[in-house]
N, C-alpha and C positions, 0 to 999 in steps of 0.2 A: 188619099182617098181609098178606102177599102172596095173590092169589088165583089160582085156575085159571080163566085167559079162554079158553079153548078147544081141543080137539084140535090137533096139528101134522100128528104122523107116524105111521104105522105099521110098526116096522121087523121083518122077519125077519133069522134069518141062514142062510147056506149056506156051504160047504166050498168051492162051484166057484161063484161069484158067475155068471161068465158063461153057465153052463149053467142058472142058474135065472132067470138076466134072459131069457135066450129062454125057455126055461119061462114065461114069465109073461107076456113080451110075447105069447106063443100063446097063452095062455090070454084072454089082456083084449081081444086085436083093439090093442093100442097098444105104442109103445116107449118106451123108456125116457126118459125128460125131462135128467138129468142123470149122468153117468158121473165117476169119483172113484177113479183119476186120468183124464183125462181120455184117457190112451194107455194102451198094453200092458194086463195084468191088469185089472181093474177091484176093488176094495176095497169100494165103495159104489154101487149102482145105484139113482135112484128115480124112480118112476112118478107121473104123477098120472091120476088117475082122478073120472069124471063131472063131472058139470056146477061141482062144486063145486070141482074139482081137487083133490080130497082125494091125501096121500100115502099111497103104500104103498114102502118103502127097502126093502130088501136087502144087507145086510152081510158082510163078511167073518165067518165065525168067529171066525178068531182075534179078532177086536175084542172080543167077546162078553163079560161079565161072569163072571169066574172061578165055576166051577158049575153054567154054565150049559149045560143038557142039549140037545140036537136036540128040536125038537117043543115046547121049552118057551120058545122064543127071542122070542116075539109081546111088542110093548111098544108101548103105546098113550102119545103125549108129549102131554103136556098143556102148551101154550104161556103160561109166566108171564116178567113182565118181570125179577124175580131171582129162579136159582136157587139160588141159598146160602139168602136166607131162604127160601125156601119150602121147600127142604130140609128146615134146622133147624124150622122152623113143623112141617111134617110129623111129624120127628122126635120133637116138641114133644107131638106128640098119639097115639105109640103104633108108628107106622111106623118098619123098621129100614133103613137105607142097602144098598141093594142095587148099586146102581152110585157112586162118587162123585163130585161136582160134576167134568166135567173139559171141557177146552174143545176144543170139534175144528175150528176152524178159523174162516174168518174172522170173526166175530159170532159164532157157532153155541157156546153150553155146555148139557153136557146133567149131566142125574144121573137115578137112578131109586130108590125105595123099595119095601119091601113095606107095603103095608098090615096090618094089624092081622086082616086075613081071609085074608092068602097071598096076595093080586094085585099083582104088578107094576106099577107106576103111575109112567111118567119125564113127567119135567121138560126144557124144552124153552126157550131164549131165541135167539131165529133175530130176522132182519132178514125186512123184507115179502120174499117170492119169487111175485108174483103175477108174470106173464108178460112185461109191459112192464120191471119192475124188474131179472130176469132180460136183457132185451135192452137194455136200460137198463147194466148189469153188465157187456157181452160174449160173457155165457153163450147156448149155445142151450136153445131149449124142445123141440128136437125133434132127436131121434137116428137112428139108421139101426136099422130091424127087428131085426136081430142084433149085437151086441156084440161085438167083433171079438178 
């Protein structure tokens, strides 16, 4: 049985990515940590925040889970080592597939359920992205105030 070892992400979504990564960078005093693609438009924006550098993403809409409304977009990823099983584990115990298993890029697959109460609950299999792993990567940890 696969288990939930801990929060990853928290992802919204918006319509105009770049007007709500300033949105947010105003609102947190910070910028954005990683841009996706990293030129023109942006698709995915994400933040870390406090001590913990917990995430908080931002996503394209159209990305979104067929049904899925404005205002109802919040998904909290719970980081396990397989998503498939824990998927079907889930599945297994009353939870219906709300997004499914799909892989977004390099390491990174995600999927989401409902629970058996109506809460959205994704699954999350990511590579360490602590800071050094990041610069370690190529990637920067740190972006400009405004999203261009």
């Amino acid at each position: 049985m696969s288990t939930l070892t801990g929060l990853t992400t928290m992802v919204l979504t918006a319509d105009d990515v770049a007007a709500a990564a300033d949105w947010y960078a105003d609102v947190l005093g910070i910028s954005p940590y990683f841009l996706q693609p990293p030129e023109g438009e942006p698709a995915y924006i994400e933040f870390r925040i406090g001590p913990d550098e917990d995430e908080l993403g931002i996503m394209s809409r159209v990305f979104a889970p067929e049904g899925t409304a404005p205002g109802s977009s919040s998904v909290t990823y719970w980081h396990v080592d397989d998503v498939d099983a824990t998927l079907d584990d889930l599945v297994s115990r009353g939870a219906s597939v709300h997004s499914p298993v799909t892989p977004r890029g390099e390491e990174f697959v995600t999927a989401s359920v409902i629970d058996p109460f109506g809460n959205v609950l994704g699954l999350m299999r990511s590579p360490p992205l602590g800071r050094a792993a990041l610069r370690a990567r190529g990637l920067r940890t740190r972006c400009p105030a405004k999203v261009p």
